[in-house]
C-alpha positions in Angstrom: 77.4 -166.4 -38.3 79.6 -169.5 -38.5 82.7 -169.0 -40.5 84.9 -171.6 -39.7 88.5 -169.7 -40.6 91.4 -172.0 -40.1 95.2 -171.5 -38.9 98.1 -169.2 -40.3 100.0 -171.7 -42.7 102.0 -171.6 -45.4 102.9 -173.2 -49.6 101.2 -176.4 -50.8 103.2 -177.8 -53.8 101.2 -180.5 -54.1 98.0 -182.7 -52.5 98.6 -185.6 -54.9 100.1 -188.4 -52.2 102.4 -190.6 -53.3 103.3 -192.9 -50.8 103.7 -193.4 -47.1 106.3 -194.4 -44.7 107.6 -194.6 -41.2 110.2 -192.2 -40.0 113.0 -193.9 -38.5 114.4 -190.9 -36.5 113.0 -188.6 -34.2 111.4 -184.7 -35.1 111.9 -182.0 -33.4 108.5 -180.0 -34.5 109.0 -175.9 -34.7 107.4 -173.0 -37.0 110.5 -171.5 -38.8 109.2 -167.8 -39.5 111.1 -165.2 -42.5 111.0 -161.8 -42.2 109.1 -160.5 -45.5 107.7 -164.2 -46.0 103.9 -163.6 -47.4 101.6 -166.4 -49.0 97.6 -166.5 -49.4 95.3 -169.7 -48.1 92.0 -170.4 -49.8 89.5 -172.1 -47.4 86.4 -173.8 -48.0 84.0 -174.8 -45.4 81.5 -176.8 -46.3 78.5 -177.2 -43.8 74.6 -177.8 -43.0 72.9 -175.7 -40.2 69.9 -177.0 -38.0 67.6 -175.0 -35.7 66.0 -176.6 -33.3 66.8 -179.9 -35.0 65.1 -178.5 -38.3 67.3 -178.4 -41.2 67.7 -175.0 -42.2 70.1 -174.9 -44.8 73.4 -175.8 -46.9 76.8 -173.3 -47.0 79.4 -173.5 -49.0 81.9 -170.4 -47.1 84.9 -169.6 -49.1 87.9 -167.6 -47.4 90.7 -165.8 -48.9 93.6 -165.1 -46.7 96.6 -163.5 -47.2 99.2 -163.4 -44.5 102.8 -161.4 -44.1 105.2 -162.6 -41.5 106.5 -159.1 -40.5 109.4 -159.7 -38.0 110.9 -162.2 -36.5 112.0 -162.4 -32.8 115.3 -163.5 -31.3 113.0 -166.4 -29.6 111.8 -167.8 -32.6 108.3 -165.9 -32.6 106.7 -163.8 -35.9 104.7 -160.6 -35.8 102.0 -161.2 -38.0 99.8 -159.3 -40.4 96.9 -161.0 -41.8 93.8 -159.9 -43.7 90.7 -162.2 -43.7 88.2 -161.8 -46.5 84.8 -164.2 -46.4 82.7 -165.2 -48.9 79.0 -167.7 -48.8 76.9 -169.1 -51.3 74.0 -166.8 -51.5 72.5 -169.4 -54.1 69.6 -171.8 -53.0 69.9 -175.5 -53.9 69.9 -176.3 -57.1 70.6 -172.7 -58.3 73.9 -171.8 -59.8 76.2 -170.9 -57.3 77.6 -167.6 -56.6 79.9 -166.9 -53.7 78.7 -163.1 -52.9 81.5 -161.2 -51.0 81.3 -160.6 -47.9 82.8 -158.9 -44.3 86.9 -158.6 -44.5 88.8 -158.6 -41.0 92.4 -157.7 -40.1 94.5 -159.5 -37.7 97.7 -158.4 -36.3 99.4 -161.0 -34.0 102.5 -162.7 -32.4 102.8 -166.8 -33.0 105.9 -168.6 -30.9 107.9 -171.2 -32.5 105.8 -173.7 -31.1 102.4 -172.1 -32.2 101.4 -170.5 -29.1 99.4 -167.0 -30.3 99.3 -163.6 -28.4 96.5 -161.9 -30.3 94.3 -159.0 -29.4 90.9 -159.3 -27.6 89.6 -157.4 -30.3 90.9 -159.3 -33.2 87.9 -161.7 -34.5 89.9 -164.1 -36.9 91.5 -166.3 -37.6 88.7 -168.6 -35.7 90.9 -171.3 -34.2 94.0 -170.4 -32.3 96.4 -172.7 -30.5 96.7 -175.2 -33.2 99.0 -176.6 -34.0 100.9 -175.8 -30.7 104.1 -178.4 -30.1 106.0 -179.6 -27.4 110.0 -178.4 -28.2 110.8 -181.6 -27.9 111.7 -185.0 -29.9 108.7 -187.0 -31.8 108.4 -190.5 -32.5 106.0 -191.8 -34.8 102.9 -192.7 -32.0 103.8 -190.2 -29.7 101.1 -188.1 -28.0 100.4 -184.8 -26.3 97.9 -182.0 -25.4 98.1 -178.5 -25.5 95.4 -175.7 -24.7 93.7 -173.8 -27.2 90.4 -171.8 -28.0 87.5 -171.0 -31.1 86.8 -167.4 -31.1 83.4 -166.5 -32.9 82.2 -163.6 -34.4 78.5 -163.5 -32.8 78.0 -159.5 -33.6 75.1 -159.8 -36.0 73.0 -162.6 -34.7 73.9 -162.3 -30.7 75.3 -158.1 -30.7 78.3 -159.6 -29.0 81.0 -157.1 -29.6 83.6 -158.8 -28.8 84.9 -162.3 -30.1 82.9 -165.4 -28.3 85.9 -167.5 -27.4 85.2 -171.7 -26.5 88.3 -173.2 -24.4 89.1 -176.5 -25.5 92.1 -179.0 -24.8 93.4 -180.6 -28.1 94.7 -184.2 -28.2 97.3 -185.0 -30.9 98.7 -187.9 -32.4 101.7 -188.1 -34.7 101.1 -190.9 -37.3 103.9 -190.8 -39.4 104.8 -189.4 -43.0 103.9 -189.2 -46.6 105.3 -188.4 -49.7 105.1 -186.4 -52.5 107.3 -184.6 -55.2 110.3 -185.2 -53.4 108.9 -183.5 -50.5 108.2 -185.7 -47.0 104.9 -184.5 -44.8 104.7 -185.1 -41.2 101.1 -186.4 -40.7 99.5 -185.1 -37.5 96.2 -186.0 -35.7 94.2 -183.6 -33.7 91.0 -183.6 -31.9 89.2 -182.0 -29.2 86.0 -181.4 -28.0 83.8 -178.7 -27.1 81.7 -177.7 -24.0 81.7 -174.4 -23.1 79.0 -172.9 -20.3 78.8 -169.0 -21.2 78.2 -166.6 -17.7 74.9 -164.6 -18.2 75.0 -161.3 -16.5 72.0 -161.3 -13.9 69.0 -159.8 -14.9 69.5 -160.4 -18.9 67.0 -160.1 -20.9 68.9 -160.6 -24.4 69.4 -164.3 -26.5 72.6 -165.4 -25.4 74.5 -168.4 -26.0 73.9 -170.4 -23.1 76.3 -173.6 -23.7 78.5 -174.2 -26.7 79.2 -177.9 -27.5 80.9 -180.0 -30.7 83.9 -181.6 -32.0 87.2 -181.3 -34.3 88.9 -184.1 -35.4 91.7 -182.6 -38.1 94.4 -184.1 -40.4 97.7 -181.7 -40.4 100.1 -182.3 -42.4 103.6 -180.7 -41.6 106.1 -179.2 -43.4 109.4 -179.5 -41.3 112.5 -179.0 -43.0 110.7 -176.0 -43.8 108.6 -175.3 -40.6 105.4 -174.8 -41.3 101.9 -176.3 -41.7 101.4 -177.5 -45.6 97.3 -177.9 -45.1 95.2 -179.7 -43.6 91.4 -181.4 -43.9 88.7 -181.4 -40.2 85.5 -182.7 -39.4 83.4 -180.7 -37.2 80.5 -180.3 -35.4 79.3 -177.4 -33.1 76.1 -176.7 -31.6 75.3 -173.6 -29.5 72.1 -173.6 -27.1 71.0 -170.0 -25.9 68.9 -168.3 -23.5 66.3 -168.0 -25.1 65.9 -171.9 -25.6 67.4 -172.2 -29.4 69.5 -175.1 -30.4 72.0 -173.9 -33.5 73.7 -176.9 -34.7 76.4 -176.8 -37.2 78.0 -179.4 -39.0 80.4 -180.3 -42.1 84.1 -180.5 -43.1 86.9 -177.7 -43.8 89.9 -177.8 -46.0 92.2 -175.4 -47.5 94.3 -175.0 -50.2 97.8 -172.4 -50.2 99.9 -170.2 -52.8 102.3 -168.2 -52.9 101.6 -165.7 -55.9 103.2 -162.8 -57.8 102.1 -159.2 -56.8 100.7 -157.9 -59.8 100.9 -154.2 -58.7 104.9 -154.7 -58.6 105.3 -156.1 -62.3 104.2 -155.0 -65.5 101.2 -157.1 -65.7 99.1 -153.4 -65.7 100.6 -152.2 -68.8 100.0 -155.8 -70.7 96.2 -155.7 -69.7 96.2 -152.4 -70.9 97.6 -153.0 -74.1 95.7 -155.9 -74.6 92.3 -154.5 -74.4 93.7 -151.8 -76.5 94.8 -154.3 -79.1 91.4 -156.3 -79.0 89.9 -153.3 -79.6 87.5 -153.6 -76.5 85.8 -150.4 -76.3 84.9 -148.5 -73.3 86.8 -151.1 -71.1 90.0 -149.8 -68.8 92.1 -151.2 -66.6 94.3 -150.1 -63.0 96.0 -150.9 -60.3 94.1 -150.9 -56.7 94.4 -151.8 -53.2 92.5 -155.9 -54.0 95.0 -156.2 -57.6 94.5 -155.4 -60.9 90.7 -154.1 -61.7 89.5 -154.2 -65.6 86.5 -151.8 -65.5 83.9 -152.3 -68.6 81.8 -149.2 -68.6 78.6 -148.8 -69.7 78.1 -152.0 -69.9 74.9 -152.8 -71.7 72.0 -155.2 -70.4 68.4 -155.9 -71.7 66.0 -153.1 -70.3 66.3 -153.2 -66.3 67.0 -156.9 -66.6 70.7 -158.4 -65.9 70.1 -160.1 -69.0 73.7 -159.6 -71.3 73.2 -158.2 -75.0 75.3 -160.1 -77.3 77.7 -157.1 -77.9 78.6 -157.3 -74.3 79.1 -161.2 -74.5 81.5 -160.6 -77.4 83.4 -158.1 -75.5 83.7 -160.8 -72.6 84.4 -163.7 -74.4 87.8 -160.8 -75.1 88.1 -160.0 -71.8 88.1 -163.9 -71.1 90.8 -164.7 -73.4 93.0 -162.1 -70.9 91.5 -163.5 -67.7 93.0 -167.3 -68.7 96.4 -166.0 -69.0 96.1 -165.8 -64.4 94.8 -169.5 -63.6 96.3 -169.2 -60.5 94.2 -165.4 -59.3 90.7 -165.8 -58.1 88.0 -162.9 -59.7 86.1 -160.6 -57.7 83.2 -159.7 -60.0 81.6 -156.1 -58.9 78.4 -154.3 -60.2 77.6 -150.8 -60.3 74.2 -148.9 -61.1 73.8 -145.2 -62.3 72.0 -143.1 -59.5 67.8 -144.6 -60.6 65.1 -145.6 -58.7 65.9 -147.3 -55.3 68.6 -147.9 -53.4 67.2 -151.5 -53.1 66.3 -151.8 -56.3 69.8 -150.5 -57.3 71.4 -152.6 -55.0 69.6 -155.8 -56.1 70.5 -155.2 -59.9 74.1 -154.3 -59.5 74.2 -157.9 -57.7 72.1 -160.1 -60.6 74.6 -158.1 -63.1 78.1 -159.0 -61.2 76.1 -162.5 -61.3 75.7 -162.3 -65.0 78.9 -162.0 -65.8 80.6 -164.4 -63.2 78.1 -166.8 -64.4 79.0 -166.3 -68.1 82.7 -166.1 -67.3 82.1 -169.8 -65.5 80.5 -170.7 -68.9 83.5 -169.6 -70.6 85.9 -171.7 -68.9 88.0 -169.0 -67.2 87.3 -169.7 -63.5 84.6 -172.1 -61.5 82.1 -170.3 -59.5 84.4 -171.2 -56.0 87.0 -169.3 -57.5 84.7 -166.1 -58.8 83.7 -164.0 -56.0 80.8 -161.1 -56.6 79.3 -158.3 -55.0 76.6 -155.8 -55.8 77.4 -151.8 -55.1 74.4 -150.1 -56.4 75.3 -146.5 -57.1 77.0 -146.0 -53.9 80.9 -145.9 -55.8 80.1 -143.3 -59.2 83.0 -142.7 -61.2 80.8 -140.0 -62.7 78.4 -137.3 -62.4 75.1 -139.0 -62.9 73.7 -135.3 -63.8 74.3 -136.1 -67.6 73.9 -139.5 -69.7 77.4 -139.4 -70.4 78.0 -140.0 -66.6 75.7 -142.1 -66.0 76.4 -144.7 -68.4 79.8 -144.6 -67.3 78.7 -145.5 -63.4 76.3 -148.2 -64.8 79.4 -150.4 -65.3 80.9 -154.3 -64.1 84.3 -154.2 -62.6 86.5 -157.5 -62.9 89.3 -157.4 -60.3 92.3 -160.2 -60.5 92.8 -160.2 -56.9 96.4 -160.7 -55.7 95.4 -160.3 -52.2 
């Protein structure tokens, strides 16, 4: 329910802080948008939720973003396209994690120079809008200001709100000064607000609502400005919701995010070496494409222990292979899909397509190619054949694990 997706922003070169000083000049603080300009932001929320003051349970919520700037204005101000794609630990504690893939959202708005969005009542991400937002004019180090903003919640599955659930807030900021690193100087920035937010019940409702929204945000930003935009940032927050019904949801934990600017795959020849690769390995009944996500290297009929997600050792030879290709993109997260031929259930298809594209994330963790945060799975059952499943031939090709280096 709670995904906690932060702002539009833009390259990190580096989190390793070297030193810090005290501007002696004034900034002027404004986004600088480029036509064309496109980067992707990995997020990680980390939180605990309560219900009725009960622990409930841990998340770990990873978010891939990837963001064009399509036009800029005469006024300083960006059309932007941006595609939100979430992710949770579906892994109890002490389990081995595995972050299963989860809903995707597009966003298309317009940010000013100074931050302020125009977005659609429709569009349900990015969750916090209106931050940064500056003042156009000169900043000393210990200068202050406020500026509105809102959080805009997806509530669809556990409320069957429709429509975002947007809290109004008034942010506080602070800026402290700068820091240092590979040449580059960071404009530190403090910003908090907090939230309480009385929801209007239509008369006569007879649904669970949210009632009041309440919390906090207290964030670190830290500002690019000789090239205008946000490098990342680190919050604390805390938000609790108190419905109709008479249901206290408390959340609480701490966000970050880390930004790259990466190579399409699709537009260089990176296709053709997979494909001769595997062809040189020798890794048999394994091919490899181009799709909407990246590149996708599809091992078909893969083999597992009877109905089990349990790996033969002929298929962890071929992936210990497929591996050895994977390492050469350290900087591309995984998205690890399973597939089933069309047998028994669609639950029971369902369940073992997931423990499969677990089986092999798990084994490509082992393997040293990615950790778990950065290898993302998801379970298809036979809903996506790539064959008839009228003969053996085409069903062993549907039962299959697809590993997609995602460039989106």
């Amino acid at each position: 329910m709670h995904k906690r997706v932060k702002y539009v922003i833009l390259p990190i070169l580096s989190l390793i802080f070297l030193s810090f000083t005290v501007p002696c000049r004034a900034e002027n603080f404004i986004f600088k948008y480029k036509t064309g300009n496109s980067y992707r932001i990995l997020s990680t929320v980390n939180e605990e939720v309560f219900i009725n003051g009960k622990k409930s349970f841990n998340s770990i919520i990873v978010n891939r973003i990837s963001v064009k700037e399509k036009k800029v204005h005469g006024d300083g101000s960006a059309d932007i396209e941006a595609r939100f794609m979430t992710s949770e630990n579906a892994s109890r504690e002490g389990e081995t994690p595995h972050f299963v893939w989860g809903e995707e959202y597009e966003s298309f708005f317009t940010r000013s120079k100074l931050g302020h969005y125009t977005i659609g009542e429709e569009a349900f991400m990015p969750v916090v809008r209106n931050v940064p937002v500056f003042t156009g004019k000169d900043m000393r180090v210990g200068d202050t200001w406020t500026a509105s903003g809102e959080e805009a919640h997806d509530l669809r599955i556990n409320f069957g709100l429709q429509k975002p659930f947007k809290v109004p807030f008034t942010a506080s900021y602070t800026y402290k000064g700068t820091e240092h690193a590979d040449g580059k100087k960071l404009h530190v920035i403090s910003v908090k607000y907090n939230l309480f937010f009385e929801s209007p019940v239509p008369a006569g409702n007879t649904k669970n609502l949210p009632l009041t929204t309440m919390g906090y945000s207290d964030q670190t930003l830290y500002w690019d400005n000789e090239r205008g935009f946000l490098d990342h940032y680190h919050e604390r927050f805390r938000i609790i919701i108190e419905t109709t019904a008479g249901t206290k949801l408390e959340f609480r934990g701490n966000a970050q995010a880390a930004v790259s600017e990466l190579e399409n795959l699709k537009e260089s020849n990176v296709l053709e070496r997979v494909q001769n690769q595997i062809r040189e390995m020798g890794i048999e009944n394994t091919t490899a494409s181009a799709d909407e996500k990246g590149i996708t290297i599809s091992l078909e009929n893969i083999q597992f222990e009877a109905e089990s997600a349990v790996l033969t050792e002929s298929e962890l030879l071929k992936l210990r292979k497929i591996g050895e290709i994977l390492k050469d993109f350290p900087d591309y997260d995984l998205l690890i899909s399973g597939h089933t031929a069309l047998a028994g259930t669609q639950a029971g298809r369902l369940r073992l397509s997931e423990e499969r594209a677990w089986a092999v994330a798990d084994y490509l963790a082992e393997l040293g190619v990615k950790n778990h945060e950065r290898l993302f799975t998801k379970g298809f059952g036979a809903q996506i054949p790539i064959a008839p499943n009228t003969t053996e031939e085409g069903k062993a090709r549907n039962r299959r694990v697809e590993i997609t280096i995602l460039d989106k």
